[in-house]
VOBA-1610 file (N, C-alpha, C; in pm, whole numbers, padded with zeros to 5 digits, always signed):
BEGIN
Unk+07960+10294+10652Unk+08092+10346+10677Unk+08167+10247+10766Unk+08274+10190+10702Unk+08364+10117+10768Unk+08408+10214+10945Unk+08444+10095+11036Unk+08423+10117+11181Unk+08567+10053+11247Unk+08623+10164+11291Unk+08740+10079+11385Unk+08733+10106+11565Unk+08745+09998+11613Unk+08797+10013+11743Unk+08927+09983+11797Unk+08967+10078+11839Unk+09123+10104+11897Unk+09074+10041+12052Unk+09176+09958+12107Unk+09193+09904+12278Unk+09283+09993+12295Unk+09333+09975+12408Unk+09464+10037+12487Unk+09486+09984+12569Unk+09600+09854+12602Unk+09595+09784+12695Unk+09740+09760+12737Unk+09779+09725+12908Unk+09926+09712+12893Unk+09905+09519+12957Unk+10004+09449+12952Unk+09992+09340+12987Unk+10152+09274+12958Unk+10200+09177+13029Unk+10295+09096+13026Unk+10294+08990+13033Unk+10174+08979+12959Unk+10153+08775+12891Unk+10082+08823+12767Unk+10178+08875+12700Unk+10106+08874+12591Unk+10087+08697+12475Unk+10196+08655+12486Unk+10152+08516+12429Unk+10084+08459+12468Unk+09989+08455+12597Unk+09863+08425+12626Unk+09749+08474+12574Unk+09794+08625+12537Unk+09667+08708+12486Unk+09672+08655+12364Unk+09768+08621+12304Unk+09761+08620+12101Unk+09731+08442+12063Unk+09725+08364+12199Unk+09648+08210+12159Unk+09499+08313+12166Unk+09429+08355+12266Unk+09304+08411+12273Unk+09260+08447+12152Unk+09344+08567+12116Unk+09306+08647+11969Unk+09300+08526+11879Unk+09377+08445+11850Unk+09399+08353+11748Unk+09297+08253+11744Unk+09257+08214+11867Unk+09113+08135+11861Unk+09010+08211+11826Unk+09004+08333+11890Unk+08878+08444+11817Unk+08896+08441+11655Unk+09012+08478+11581Unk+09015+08477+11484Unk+08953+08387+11411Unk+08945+08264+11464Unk+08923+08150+11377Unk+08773+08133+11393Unk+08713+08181+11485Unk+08594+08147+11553Unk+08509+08265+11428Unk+08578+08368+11439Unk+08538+08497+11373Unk+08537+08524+11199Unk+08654+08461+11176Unk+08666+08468+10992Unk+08543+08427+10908Unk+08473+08457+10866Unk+08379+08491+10730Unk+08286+08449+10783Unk+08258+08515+10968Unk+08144+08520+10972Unk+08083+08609+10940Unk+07939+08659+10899Unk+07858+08784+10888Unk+07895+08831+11002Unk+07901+08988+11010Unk+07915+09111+11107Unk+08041+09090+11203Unk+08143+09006+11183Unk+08279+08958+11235Unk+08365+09113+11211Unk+08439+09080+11301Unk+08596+09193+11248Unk+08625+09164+11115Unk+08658+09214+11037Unk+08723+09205+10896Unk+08860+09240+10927Unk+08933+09306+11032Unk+09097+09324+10991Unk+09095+09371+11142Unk+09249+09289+11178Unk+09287+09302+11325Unk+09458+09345+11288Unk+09461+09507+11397Unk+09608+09502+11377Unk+09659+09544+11526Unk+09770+09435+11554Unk+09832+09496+11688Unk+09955+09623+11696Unk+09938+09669+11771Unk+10068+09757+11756Unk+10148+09795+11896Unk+10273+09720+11952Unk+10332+09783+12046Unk+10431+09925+12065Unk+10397+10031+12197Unk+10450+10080+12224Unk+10589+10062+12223Unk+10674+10118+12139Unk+10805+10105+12179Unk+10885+10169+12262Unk+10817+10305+12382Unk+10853+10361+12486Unk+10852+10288+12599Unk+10682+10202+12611Unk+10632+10117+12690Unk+10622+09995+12650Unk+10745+09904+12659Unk+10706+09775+12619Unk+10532+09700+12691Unk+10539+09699+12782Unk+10375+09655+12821Unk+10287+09739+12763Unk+10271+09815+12648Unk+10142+09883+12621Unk+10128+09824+12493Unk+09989+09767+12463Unk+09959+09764+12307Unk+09844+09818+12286Unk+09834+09880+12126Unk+09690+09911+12077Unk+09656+09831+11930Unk+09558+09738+12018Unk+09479+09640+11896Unk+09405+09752+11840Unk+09388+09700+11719Unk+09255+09810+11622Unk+09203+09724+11549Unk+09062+09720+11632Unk+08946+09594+11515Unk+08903+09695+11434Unk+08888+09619+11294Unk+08785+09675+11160Unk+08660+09605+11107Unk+08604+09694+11147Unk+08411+09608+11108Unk+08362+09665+10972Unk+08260+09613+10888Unk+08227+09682+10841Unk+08144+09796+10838Unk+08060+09826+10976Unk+07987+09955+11027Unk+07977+09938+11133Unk+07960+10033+11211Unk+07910+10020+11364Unk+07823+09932+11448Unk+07757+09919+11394Unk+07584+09816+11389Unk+07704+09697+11389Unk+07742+09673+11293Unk+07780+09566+11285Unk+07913+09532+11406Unk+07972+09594+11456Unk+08103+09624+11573Unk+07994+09623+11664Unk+07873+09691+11677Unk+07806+09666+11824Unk+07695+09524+11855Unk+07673+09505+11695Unk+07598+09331+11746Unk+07731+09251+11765Unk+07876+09286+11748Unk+07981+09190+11730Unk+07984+09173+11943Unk+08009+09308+11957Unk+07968+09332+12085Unk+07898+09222+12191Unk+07768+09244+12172Unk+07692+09193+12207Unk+07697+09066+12224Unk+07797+08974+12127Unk+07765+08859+12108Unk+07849+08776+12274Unk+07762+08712+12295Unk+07815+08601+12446Unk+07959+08601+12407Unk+08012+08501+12313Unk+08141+08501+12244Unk+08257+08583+12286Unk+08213+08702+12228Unk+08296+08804+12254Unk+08327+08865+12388Unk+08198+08845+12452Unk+08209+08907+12587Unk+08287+08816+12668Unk+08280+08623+12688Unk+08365+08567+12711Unk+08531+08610+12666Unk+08553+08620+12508Unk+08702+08631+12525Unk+08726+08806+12607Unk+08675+08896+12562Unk+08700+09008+12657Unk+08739+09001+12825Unk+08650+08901+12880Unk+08675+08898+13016Unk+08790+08797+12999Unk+08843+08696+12923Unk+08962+08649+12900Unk+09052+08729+12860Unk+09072+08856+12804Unk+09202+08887+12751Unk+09170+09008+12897Unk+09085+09091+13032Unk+09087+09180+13100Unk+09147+09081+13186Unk+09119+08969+13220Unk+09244+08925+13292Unk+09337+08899+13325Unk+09440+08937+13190Unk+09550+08901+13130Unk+09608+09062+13141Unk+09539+09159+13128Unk+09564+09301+13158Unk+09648+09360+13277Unk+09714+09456+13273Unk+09757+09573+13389Unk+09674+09664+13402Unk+09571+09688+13472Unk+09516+09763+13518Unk+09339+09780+13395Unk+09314+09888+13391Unk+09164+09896+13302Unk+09274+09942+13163Unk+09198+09886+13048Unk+09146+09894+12894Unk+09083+09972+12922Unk+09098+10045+12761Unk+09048+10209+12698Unk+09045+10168+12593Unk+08899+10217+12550Unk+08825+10205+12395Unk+08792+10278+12348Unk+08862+10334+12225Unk+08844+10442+12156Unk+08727+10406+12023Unk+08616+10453+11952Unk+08550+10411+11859Unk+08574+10497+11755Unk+08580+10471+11624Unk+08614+10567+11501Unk+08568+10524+11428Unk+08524+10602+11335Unk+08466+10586+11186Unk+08598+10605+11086Unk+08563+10504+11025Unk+08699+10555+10895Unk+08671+10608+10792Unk+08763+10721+10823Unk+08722+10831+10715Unk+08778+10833+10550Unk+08918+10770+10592Unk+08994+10762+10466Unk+09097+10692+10560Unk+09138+10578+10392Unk+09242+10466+10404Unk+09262+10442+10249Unk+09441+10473+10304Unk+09534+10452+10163Unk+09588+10354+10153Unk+09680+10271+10058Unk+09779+10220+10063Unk+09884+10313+10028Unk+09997+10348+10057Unk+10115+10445+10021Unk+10239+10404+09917Unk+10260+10290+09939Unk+10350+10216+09876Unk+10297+10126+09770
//
C-alpha cells in the first residue's frame, strides 16, 4: 500500500529550503525505496506555513528512507531553516484519482 507523509512546517527562507529539496531530489530519483512524488503546498491564510507530502511506495519503504544518514542530514538541514517544531502526519493511501 502506497504511503504518504505530510510535514507541517512554517519558515521564511523558503528558497533555501527548495535548493535542499532539489538536491534531495536528485540524490533520490530512481533510487530503490526513494520518495516517488513530492508535493508542496502553501497556506494561503499563513504565508509562512507549508505542507510537503512525500509518496513512497509502502511504509517499510518511507521508514528505511528514514533511516537513511542522507536523509537525516537534509532533515536537520531543512529544521534549521524552520519556525519553531515540524509535525508529521503518516498515511496510507487509500484512494487516488485523477478528476480532470
Amino acid at each position: 500500500m502506497k504511503f504518504v507523509q505530510i510535514i507541517d512546517f512554517e519558515t521564511e527562507r523558503m528558497d533555501e529550503m527548495e535548493r535542499i529539496f532539489g538536491e534531495a531530489e536528485r540524490r533520490f530519483t530512481g533510487r530503490p525505496g526513494g520518495p516517488t512524488q513530492r508535493m508542496l503546498l502553501k497556506d494561503r491564510d499563513n504565508p509562512r506555513r507549508y505542507l510537503a507530502l512525500i509518496e513512497f511506495d509502502s511504509f517499510e519503504e518511507a521508514m528505511r528512507n528514514s533511516n537513511d544518514p542522507e536523509t537525516g542530514r537534509m532533515a536537520e538541514q531543512l529544521g534549521e531553516l524552520c519556525i519553531g517544531e515540524r509535525k508529521y502526519t503518516n498515511c496510507d493511501l487509500v484512494e487516488q484519482r485523477e478528476l480532470a
